[in-house]
C-alpha positions in Angstrom: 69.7 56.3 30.4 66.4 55.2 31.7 63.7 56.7 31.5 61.4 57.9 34.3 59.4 60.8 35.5 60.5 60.7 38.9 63.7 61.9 40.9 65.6 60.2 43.5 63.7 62.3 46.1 60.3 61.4 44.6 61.0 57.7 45.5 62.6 58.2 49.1 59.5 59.9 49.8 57.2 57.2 48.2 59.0 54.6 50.0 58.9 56.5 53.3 55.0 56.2 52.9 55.0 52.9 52.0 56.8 52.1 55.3 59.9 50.0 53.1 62.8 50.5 52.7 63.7 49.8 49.4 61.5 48.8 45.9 62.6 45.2 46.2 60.5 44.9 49.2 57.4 44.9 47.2 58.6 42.2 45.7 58.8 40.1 48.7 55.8 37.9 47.4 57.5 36.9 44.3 59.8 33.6 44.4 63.5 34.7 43.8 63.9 32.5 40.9 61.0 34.2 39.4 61.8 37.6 39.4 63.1 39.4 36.7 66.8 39.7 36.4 69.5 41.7 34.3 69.7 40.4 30.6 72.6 37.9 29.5 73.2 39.8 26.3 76.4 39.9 24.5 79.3 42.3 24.0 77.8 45.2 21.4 78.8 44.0 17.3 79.6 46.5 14.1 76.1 46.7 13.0 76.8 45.1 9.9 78.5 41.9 11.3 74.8 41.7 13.8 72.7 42.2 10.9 74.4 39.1 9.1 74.1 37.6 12.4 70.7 38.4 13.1 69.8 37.4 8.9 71.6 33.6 10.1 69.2 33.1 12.7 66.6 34.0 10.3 67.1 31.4 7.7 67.1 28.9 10.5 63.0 29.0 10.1 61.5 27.0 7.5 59.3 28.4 4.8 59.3 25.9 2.8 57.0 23.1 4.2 54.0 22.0 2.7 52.1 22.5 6.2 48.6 20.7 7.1 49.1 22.6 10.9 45.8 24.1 12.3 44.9 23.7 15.8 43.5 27.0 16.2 45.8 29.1 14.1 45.3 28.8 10.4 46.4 29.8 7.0 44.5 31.7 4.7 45.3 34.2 1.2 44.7 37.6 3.0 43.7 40.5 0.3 46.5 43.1 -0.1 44.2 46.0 1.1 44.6 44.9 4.6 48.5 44.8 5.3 48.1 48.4 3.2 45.8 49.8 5.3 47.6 48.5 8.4 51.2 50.3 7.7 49.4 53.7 7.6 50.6 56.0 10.2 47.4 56.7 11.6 46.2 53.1 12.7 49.9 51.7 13.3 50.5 54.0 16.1 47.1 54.6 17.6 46.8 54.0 20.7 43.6 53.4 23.5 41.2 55.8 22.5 40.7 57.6 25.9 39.5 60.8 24.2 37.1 60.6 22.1 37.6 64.2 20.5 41.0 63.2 19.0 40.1 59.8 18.4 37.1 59.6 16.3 39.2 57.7 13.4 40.3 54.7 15.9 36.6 54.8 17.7 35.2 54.4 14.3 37.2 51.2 13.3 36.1 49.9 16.9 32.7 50.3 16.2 33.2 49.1 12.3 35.0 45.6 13.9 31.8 45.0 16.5 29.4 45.7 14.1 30.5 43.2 11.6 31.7 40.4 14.4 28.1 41.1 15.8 26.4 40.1 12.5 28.9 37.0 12.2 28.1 35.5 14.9 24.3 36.6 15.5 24.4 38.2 18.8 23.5 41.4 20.1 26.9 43.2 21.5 30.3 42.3 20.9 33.3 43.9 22.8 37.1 44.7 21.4 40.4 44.4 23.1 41.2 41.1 24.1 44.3 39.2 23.3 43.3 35.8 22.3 41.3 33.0 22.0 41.9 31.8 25.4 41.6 35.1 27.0 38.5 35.9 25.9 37.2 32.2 26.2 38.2 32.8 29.8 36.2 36.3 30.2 32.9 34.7 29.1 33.3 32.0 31.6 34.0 34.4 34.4 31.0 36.1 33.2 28.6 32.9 33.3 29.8 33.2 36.9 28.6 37.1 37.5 25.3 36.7 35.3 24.4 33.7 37.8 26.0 34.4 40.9 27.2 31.3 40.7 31.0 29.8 40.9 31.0 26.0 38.8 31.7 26.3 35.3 32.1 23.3 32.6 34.2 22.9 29.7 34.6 20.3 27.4 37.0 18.4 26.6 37.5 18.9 22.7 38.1 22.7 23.7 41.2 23.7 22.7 44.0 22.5 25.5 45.2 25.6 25.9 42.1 27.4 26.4 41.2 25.2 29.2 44.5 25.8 30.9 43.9 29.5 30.4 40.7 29.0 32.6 42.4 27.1 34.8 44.4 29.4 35.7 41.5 32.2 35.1 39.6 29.8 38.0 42.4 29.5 40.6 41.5 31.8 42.8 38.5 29.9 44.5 35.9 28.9 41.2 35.3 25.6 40.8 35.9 24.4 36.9 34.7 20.8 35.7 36.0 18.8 32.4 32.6 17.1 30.4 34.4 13.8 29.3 34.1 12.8 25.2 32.1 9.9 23.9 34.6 7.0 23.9 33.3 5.1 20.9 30.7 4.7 18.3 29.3 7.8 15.6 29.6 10.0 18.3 33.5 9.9 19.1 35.3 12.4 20.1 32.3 14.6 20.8 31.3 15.9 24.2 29.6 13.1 25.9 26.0 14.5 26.4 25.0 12.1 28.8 27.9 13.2 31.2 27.1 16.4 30.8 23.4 15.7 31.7 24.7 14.1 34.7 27.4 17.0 35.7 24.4 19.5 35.5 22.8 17.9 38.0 24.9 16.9 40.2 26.9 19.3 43.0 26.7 23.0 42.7 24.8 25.0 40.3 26.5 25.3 37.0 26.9 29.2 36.2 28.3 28.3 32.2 29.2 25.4 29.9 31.5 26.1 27.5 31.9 24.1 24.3 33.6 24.2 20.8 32.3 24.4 17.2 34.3 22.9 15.5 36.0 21.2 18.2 39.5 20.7 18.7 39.8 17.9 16.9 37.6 19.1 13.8 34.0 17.8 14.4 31.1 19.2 14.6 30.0 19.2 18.1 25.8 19.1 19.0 25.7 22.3 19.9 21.9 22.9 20.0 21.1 20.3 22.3 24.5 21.2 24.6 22.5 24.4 24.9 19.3 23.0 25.7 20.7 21.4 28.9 22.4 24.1 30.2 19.7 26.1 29.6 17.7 23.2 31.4 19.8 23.3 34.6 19.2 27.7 34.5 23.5 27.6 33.1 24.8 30.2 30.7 25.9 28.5 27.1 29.1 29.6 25.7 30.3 28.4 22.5 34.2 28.9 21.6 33.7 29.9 17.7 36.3 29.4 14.2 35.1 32.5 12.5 35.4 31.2 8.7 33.6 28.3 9.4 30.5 30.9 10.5 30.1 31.7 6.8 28.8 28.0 6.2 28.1 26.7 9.8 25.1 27.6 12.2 26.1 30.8 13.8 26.0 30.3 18.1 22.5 32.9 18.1 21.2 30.6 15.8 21.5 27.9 18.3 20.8 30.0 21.6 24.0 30.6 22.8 24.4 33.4 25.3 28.3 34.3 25.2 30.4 33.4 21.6 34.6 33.5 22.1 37.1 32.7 19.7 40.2 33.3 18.2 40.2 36.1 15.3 43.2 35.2 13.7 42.1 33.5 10.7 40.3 36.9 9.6 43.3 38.8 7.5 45.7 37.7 10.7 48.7 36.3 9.2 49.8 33.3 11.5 52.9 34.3 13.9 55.7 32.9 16.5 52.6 33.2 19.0 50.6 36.7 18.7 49.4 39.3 18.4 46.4 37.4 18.2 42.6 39.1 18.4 40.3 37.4 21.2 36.6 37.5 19.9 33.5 37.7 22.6 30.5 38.6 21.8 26.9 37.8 23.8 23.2 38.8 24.2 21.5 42.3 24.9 20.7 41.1 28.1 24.6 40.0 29.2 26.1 43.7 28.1 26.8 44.8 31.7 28.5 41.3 32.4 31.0 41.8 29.3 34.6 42.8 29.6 36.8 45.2 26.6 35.6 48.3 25.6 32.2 49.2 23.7 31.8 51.8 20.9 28.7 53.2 20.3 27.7 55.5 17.8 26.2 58.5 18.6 25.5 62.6 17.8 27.5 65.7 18.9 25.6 69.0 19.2 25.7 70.1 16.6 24.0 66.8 15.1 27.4 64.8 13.7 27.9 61.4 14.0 30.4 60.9 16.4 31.9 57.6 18.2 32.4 57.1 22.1 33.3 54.3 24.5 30.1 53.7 26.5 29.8 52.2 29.8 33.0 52.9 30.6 32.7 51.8 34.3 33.7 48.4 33.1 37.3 50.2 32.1 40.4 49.2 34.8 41.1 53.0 34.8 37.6 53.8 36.2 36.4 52.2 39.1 38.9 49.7 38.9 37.1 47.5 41.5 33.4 47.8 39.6 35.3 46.8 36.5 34.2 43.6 34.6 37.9 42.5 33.9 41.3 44.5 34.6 43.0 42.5 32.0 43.0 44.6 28.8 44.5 46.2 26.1 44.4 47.7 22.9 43.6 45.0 20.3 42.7 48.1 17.5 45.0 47.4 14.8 44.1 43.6 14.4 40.6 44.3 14.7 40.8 46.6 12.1 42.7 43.8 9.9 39.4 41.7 10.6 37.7 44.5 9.5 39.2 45.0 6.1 39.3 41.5 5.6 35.8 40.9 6.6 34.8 43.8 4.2 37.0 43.2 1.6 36.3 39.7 1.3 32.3 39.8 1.6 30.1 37.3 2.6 30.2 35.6 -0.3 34.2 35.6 -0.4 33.8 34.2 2.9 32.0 31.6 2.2 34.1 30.4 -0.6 37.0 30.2 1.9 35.5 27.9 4.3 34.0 25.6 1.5 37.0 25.5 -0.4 38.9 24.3 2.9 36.3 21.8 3.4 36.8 20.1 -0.1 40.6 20.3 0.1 40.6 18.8 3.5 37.7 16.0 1.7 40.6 15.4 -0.6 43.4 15.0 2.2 40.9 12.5 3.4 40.9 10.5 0.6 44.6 10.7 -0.2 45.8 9.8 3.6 43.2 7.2 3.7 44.6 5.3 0.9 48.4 5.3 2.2 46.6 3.5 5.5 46.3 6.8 7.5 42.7 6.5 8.3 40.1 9.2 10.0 40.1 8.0 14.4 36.8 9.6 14.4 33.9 9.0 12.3 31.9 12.4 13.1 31.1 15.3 10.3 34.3 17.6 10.0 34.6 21.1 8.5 38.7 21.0 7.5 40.2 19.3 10.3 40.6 16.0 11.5 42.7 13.6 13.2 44.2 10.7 11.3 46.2 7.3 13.0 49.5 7.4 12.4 51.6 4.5 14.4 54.7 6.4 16.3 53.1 9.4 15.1 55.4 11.3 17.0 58.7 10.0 15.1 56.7 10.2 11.8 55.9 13.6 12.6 59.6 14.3 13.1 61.0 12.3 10.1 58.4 14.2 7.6 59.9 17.5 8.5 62.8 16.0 6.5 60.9 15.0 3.5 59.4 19.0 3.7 56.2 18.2 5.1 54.5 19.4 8.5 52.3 16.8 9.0 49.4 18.9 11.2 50.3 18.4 15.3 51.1 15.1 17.0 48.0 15.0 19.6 49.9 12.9 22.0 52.0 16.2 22.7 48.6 18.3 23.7 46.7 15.7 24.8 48.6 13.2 26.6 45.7 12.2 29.1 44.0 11.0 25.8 45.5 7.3 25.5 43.3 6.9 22.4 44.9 9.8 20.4 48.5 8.9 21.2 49.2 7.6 17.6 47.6 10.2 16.1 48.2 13.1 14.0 45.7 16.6 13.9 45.6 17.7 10.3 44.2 20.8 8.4 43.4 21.9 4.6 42.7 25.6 3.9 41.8 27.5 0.3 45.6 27.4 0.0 46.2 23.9 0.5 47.2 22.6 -3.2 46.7 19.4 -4.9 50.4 18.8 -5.1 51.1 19.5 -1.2 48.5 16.9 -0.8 50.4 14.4 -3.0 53.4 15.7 -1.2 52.1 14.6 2.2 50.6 11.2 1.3 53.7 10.4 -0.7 56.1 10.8 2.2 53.4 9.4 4.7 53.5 6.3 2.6 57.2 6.1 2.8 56.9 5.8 6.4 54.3 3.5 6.8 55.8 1.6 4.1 59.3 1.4 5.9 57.6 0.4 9.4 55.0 -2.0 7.6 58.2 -3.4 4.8 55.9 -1.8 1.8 55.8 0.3 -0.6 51.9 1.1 -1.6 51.1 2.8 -4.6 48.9 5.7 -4.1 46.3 7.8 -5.6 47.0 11.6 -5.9 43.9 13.9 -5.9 44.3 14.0 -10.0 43.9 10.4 -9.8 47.4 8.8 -11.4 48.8 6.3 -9.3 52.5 7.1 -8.0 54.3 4.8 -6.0 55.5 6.1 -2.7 59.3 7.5 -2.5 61.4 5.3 -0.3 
């Protein structure tokens, strides 16, 4: 039976002060076709005969590809500590720490996670509990908008797509949100255009934010100390969307003046999943900490001199002053930012480093190998591990080299379909555990498609440097 604290009688009289007659009536708003309905589940089975089931649908998912898939979630080796320290009791079933009496252990790992982020990306305060990447990119553009007071925000274009649709829809209810075009051709391509942006500052409304990526979407390094300087110019709020590994050999955004850092956590001891939990990062200047959503540890004494851990300004909390509250979307993000934690700690700086350099010189090598099959860079711009190649049909070649075991990155005509210049393209990604033979692996089969549409069959380099001749 369901469960619920309240009797029969206890909703009558609710409903009776509600002036409705029934709960479906609050409902009224909601399109019919949109509200929930009862499940379409089958008849009950034996337990055993679901579990074999249940194990069928399982083996339907492929763990077997040699993958080059990034765009935004990546792969990296994860130190055993952190799944360990996960699947204790204590942190897999804690939940918001409300009272800080019982709840010094959670509080603690709170505090831990904020401190290290705050060093990663060199800026003053960073907050906890947001679900994503795009949720959190979204928060610091709706705080651009507090901090100034005013409502136009730009984002460019080599943000991630969904991020932007997240502030889209973060921005429907009356902000105004502008797209900064990317540099059509030339060194530059791909990048945010800088002179549009110069010209979006100044024209119409005040801009409260500009948001921009580093790395971009599409892999390159973006300008992102002279994006800065002309928000800055135009009195705007700078937010940079942030790849954490890539902070252990890549400017951090205090470094370069940014006011608000968002990003994705994931790639920090995060194994990649069917679409979350995820771990939103934001982070942002001394001077922004009223403006910033999630909760805040601090560290502090009791009275009888003990270190002890409390949420402060807890009037930006949706269960205080739920209308003075920086943002009532929230949760309890503890568990994965104490998996960034561990990793973060277990891993070190130097670790860290390691990782994103190592990922840099596989995805050097990818280069070279897809270059010589004819799948050459579209952009010419510094990279860190990603990049976008030209594939022709790239969409169908995606597809068939599923079948030879290889997922060939993301087919950016599926993302970015207003971008006629990347419709034959493919996005492609090398971590630290990107191997010499998945490289071959990919180039080989690549060639095999090229060679089928183009009636040859090249012979190839592999990253050892033999020749093989692609596999029809």
């Amino acid at each position: 039976m369901p469960y619920g604290p309240h009797t029969a009688d206890d909703r009558e009289r609710m409903l009776a002060a509600l002036g409705i007659g029934g709960v479906d009536e609050l409902f009224a708003d909601i399109p019919e076709p949109l509200r929930a309905s009862r499940l379409d589940l089958p008849d009950p089975e034996p337990e055993l005969e679901l579990a074999a089931r249940l194990q069928g649908l399982a083996g339907r998912n492929r763990t077997d590809l040699a993958s080059f898939l990034g765009a935004g979630i990546y792969r990296h080796w994860s130190p055993p500590a952190v799944d360990q320290i996960l699947l204790r009791g204590e942190w897999y079933t804690a939940y918001t720490p409300y009272q800080p009496e019982i709840s010094q252990g959670t509080l603690q790992s709170i505090y831990e996670y904020e401190s290290l982020l705050a060093e990663l990306v060199d800026l003053d305060v960073v907050s906890a509990s947001h679900y994503d990447g795009a949720a959190a990119t979204a928060e610091a553009a709706l705080m651009t908008c507090r901090a100034t007071r005013r409502e136009r925000v730009l984002v460019s274009k080599a943000v991630h797509p969904h991020y932007r649709q997240t502030l889209a829809a973060y921005f429907g209810g009356g902000l105004q949100l502008e797209e900064i075009p990317l540099v059509a051709d030339g060194e530059a391509a791909g990048t945010t255009d800088l002179a549009a942006l110069e010209r979006l500052l100044g024209d119409g409304a005040p801009v409260a934010g500009v948001v921009a990526a580093q790395p971009s979407f599409l892999g390159l390094l973006e300008p992102m100390a002279e994006i800065g300087r002309l928000a800055h110019a135009a009195g705007a709020l700078f937010v940079s969307v942030i790849e954490p590994v890539s902070l252990a050999v890549l400017a951090p955004p205090g470094a370069y003046g940014a006011d608000i850092a968002a990003g994705e956590g994931q790639p920090l001891g995060i194994a990649p999943q069917y679409g979350g939990p995820y771990l939103g990062i934001l982070a942002s200047t001394d001077g922004l900490v009223r403006q910033i959503p999630g909760r805040l540890v601090g560290m502090t004494t009791d009275v009888n001199g003990r270190r002890a851990y409390v949420m402060t300004l807890r009037a930006r909390e949706q269960d205080i002053r739920r209308d003075k509250a920086a943002s009532n979307i929230c949760t309890n993000q503890a568990l994965l930012a104490l998996a960034a934690s561990v990793y973060l700690a277990t891993i070190g700086p130097h670790g860290l480093r390691d990782v994103a350099a190592q990922g840099a010189a596989r995805a050097a090598r990818l280069e070279t190998a897809l270059a010589a099959v004819g799948a050459g860079r579209v952009h010419r711009g510094p990279y860190l591990n990603e990049f976008a190649v030209g594939v022709p049909d790239a969409r169908a070649v995606h597809r068939r080299l599923l079948e030879r075991g290889v997922l060939a990155g993301l087919a950016l005509a599926d993302v970015l379909p207003d971008e006629p210049s990347l419709s034959d393209a493919l996005l492609v990604c090398a971590t630290e555990l990107t191997t010499d033979d998945e490289i071959a692996r990919f180039a080989s089969g690549l060639a095999a498609e090229l060679a089928v549409h183009d009636h040859t069959a090249p012979t190839i380099p592999t990253p050892s440097g033999e020749p093989v001749e692609a596999a029809r």
